[in-house]
TORMI-471118 format. One record per residue (C-alpha): residue number from 1; residue in one letter; x, z negated, y negated. Coordinates in steps of 0.2 Angstrom, whole numbers, plus 5000, padded with zeros to 4 digits. Layout:
BEGIN
NUM|a|X|Z|Y $
...
! end
This chain:
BEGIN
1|x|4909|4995|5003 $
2|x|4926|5004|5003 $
3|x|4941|4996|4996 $
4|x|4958|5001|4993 $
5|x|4972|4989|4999 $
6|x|4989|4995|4990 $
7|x|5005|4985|4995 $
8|x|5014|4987|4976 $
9|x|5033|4982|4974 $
10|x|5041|4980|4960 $
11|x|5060|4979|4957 $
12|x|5059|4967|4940 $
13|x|5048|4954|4949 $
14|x|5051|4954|4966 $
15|x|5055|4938|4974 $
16|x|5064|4945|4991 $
17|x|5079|4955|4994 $
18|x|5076|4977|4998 $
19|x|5071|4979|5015 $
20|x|5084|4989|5016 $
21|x|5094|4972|5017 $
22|x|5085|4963|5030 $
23|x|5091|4958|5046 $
24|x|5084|4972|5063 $
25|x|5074|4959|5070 $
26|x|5066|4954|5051 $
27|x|5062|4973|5050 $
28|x|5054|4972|5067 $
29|x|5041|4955|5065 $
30|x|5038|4964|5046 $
31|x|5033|4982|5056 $
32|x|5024|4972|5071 $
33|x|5013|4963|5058 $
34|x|5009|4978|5050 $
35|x|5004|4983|5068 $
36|x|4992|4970|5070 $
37|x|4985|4971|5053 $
38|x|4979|4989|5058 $
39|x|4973|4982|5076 $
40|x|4964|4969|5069 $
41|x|4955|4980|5058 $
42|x|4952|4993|5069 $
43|x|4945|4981|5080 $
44|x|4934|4975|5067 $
45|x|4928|4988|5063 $
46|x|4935|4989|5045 $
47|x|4947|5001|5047 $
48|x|4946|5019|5039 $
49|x|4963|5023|5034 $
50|x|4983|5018|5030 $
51|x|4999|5022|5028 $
52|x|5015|5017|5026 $
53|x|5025|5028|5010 $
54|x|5044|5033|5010 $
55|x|5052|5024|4996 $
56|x|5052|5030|4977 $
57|x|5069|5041|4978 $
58|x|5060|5053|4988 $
59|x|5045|5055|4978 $
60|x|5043|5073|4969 $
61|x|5029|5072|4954 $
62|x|5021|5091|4950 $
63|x|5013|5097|4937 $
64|x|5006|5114|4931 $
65|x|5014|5125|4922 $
66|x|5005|5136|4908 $
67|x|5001|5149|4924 $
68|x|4996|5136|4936 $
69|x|5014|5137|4944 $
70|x|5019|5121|4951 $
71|x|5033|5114|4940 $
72|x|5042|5100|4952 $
73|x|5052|5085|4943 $
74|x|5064|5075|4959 $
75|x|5067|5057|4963 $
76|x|5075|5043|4962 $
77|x|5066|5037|4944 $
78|x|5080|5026|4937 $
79|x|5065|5021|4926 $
80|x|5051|5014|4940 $
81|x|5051|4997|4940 $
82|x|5034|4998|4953 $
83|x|5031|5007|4965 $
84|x|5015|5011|4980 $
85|x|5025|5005|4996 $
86|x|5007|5008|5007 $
87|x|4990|5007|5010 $
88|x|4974|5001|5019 $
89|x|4960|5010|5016 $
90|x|4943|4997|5024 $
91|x|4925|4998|5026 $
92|x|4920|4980|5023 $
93|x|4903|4970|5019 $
94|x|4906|4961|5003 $
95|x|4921|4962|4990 $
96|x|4926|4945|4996 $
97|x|4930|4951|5013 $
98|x|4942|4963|5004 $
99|x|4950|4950|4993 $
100|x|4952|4940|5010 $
101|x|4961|4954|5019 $
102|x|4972|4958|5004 $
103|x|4978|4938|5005 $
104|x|4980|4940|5026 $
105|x|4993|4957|5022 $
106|x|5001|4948|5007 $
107|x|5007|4936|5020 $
108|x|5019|4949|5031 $
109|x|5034|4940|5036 $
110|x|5049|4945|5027 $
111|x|5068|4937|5028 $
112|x|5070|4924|5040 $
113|x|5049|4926|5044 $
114|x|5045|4918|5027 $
115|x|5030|4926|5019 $
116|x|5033|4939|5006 $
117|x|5017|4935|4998 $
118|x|5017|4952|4989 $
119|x|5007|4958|4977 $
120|x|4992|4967|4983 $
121|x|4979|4978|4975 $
122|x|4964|4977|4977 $
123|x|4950|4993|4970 $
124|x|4934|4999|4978 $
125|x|4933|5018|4981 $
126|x|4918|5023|4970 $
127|x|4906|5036|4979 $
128|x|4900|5051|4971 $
129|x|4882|5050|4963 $
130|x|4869|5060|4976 $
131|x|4864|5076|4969 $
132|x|4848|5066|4963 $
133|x|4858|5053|4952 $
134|x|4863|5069|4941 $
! end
């Protein structure tokens, strides 16, 4: 079963300062735990996918025009209150072992190694219906 991890900020309820605030060496232990996530699921062999994401001001939305031209609105969005900061994407065995490695990111250390314990989502990636299905 494939599952997507999605680490979600959100500037109304979160309980710790902008990273942009943190202390160098706070920045470093956060980014070093994100490393070992990713080698601890690589090495388990859960790992399929994930990324860190630039921050919401740099984020451009598109849509279609009437011609199919691509009509581009900028950031920032005054108005975003949440916002996809990364993800994992993982292969696991049951959706327990999901909910379990959502807790284990959750925990990153933020200002002064305290856990952020930040919200994460948790969805399984549905898999197209074999030709047969239809």
């Amino acid at each position: 079963m494939k599952y997507l991890l999605m680490m979600q900020f959100s500037q109304a309820s979160t309980e710790f300062p902008q990273i942009s605030t943190w202390k160098p060496e706070e920045i470093e232990r956060h980014i070093a735990f994100m490393g070992e996530v990713n080698a601890t699921l690589t090495a388990s062999g859960e790992w399929v996918s994930g990324e860190g994401l630039a921050g919401p001001e740099e984020t451009k939305i598109v849509r279609s025009d009437a011609n199919g031209a691509p009509v581009v609105t900028e950031g920032p969005f005054p108005e975003t209150k949440e916002f996809l900061a990364g993800y994992w994407i993982v292969d696991v065995d049951t959706p327990a072992r999901a909910l379990e490695l959502a807790a284990y990111v959750s925990s990153a250390p933020g200002p002064e190694g305290k856990p952020l314990c930040m919200p994460i989502e948790v969805r399984q990636i549905m898999e197209a219906p074999t030709p047969d299905a239809w």
